[in-house]
C-alpha positions as CSV (number, residue, x, y, z in Angstrom):
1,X,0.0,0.0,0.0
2,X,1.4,3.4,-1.0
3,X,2.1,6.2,2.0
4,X,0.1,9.1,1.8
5,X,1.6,12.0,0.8
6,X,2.1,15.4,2.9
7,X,3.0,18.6,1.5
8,X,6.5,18.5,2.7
9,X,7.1,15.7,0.1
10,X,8.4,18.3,-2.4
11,X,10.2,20.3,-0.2
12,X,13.8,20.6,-1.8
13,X,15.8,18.6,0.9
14,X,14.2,16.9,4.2
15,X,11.8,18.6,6.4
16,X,14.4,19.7,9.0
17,X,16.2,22.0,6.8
18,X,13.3,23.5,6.2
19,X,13.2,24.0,10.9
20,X,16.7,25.2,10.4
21,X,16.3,27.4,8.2
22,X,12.6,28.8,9.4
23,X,13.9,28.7,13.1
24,X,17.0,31.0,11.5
25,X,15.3,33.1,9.8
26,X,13.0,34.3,13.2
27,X,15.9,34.8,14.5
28,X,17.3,37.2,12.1
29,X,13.9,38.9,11.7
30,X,14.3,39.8,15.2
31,X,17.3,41.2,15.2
32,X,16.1,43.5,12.1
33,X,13.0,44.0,14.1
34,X,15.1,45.2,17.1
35,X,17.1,47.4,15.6
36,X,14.3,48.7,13.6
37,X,12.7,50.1,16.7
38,X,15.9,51.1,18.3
39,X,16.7,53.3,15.4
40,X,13.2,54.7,16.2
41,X,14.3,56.3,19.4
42,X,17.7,58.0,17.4
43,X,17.1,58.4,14.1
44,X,20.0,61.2,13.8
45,X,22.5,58.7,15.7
46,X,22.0,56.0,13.4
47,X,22.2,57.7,10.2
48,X,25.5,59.3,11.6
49,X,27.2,56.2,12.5
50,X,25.8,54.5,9.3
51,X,28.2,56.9,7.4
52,X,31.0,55.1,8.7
53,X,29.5,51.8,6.8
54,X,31.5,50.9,3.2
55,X,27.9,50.9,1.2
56,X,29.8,50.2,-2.3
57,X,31.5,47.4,-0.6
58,X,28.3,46.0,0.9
59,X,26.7,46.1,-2.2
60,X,29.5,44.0,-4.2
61,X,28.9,41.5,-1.5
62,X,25.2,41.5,-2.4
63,X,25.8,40.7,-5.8
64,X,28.8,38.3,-4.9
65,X,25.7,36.1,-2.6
66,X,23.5,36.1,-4.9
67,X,25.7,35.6,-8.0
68,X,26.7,32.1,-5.5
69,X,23.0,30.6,-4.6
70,X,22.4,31.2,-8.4
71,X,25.6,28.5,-8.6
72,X,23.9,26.6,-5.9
73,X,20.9,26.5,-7.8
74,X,22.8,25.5,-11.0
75,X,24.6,22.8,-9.1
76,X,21.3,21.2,-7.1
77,X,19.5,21.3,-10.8
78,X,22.9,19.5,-11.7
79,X,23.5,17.3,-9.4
80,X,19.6,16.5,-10.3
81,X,20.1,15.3,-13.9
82,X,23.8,13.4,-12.7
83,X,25.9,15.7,-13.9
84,X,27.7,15.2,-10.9
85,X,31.4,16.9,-12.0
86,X,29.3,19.9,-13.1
87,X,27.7,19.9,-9.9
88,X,31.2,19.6,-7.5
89,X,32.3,22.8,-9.3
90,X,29.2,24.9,-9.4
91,X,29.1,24.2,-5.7
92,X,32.4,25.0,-4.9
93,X,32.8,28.3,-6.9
94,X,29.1,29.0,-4.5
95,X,31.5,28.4,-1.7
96,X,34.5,30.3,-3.3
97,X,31.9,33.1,-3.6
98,X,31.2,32.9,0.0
99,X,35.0,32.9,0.9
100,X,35.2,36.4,-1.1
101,X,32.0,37.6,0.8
102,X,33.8,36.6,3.9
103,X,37.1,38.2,2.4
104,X,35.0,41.9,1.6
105,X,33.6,41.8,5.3
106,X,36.5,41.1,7.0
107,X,38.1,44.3,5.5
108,X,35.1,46.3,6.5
109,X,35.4,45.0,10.3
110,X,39.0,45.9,10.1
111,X,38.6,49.1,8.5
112,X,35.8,49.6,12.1
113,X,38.5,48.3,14.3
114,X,41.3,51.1,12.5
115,X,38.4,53.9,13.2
116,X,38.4,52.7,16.9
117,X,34.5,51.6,16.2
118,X,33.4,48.5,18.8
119,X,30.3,47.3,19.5
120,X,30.4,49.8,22.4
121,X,30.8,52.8,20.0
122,X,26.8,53.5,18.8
123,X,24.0,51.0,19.5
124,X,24.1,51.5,15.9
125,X,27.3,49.4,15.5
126,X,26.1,46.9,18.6
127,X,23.5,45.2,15.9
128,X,25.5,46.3,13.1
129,X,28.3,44.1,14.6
130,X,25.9,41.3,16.1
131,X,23.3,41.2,12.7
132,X,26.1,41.1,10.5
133,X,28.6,39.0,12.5
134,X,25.5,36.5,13.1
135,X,25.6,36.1,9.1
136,X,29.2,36.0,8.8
137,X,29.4,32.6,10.4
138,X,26.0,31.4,8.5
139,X,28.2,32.7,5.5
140,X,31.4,30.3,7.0
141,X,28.6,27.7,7.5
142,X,27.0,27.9,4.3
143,X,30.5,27.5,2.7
144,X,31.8,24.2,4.2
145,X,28.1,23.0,3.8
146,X,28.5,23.0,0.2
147,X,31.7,21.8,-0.1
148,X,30.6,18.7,1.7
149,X,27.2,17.9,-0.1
150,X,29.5,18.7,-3.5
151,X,32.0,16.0,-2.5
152,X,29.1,13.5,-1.8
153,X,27.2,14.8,-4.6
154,X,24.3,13.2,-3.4
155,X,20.8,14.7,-4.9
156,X,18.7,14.8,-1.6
157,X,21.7,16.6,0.6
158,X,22.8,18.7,-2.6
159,X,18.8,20.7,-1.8
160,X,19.6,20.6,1.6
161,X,22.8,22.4,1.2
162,X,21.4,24.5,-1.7
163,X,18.3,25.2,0.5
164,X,20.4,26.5,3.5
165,X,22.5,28.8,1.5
166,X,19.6,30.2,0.0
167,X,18.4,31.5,3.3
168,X,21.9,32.8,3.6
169,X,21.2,34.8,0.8
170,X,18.1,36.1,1.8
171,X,18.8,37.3,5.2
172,X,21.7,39.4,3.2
173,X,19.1,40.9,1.0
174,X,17.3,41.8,4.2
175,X,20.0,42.8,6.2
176,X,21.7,45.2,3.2
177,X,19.0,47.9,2.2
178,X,18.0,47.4,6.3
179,X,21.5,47.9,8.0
180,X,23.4,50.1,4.8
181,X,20.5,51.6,2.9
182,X,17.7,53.1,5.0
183,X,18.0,56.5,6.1
């Protein structure tokens, strides 16, 4: 007799993935949300210390993420069809992409760190630090996920990687225009 299907049959990857990334992506909503309505009580402050952000820099990184889940998303339709060699280096330029992400935000921080700018300086740059520091290591994440479902090259894990890296990118194209854009 044939199972009954649910509607997390077609989710790309197995259904806790999909907790992960849900569960992940409260949390980062609530950090926005948070800052959101502390920015409300110093609208001046925050625009002020926003200056001191590398906008042009921030926005090459947008288009460096999303450049690598459209990689991921080559590389799961890859792996999908067995075109598993294509597949290994779609994903790994995905997670060379997020090494150059990693690479562009690391010289921001230090260029904060050279201006004597700590979490301490600005509530500004306490979420700006613990937003964008809290995707930095989903970035670091993201990256050795994919290296390791492109070594294994195994349909099922290849969503699951795919899938989590795609929330990686979105919580960057929330966090940008949010943390580097609104005035």
């Amino acid at each position: 007799m044939d199972e009954a299907r649910t509607p997390f049959d077609d989710l790309p990857g197995d259904l806790m993935i999909w907790v992960l990334i849900v569960s992940e992506l409260l949390v980062f909503g609530a950090g926005l949300a948070a800052f959101l309505a502390v920015r409300l009580t110093d609208p001046a402050g925050f625009a002020a210390a926003q200056d001191h952000l590398h906008r042009a820099g921030a926005g090459f990184n947008t288009l460096v993420l999303v450049t690598s889940g459209w990689l991921a998303a080559l590389g799961a339709r890859a792996v999908e069809v067995g075109h598993i060699a294509r597949a290994r280096w779609q994903l790994a330029a995905a997670a060379a992409l997020g090494l150059v992400f990693l690479a562009i935000k690391g010289v921001e921080y230090a260029d904060k760190a050279a201006q004597g700018i700590g979490v301490e300086t600005h509530p500004f740059f306490t979420f700006y630090y613990l937003i964008t520091g809290f995707h930095a290591a989903h970035v670091a994440a993201g990256v050795l996920v994919l290296l390791l479902v492109a070594l294994r090259g195994r349909p099922r894990e290849v969503e699951a990687g795919a899938a989590f890296w795609h929330m990686v990118d979105l919580v960057w194209v929330l966090v940008f225009p949010v943390i580097y854009l609104l005035r």
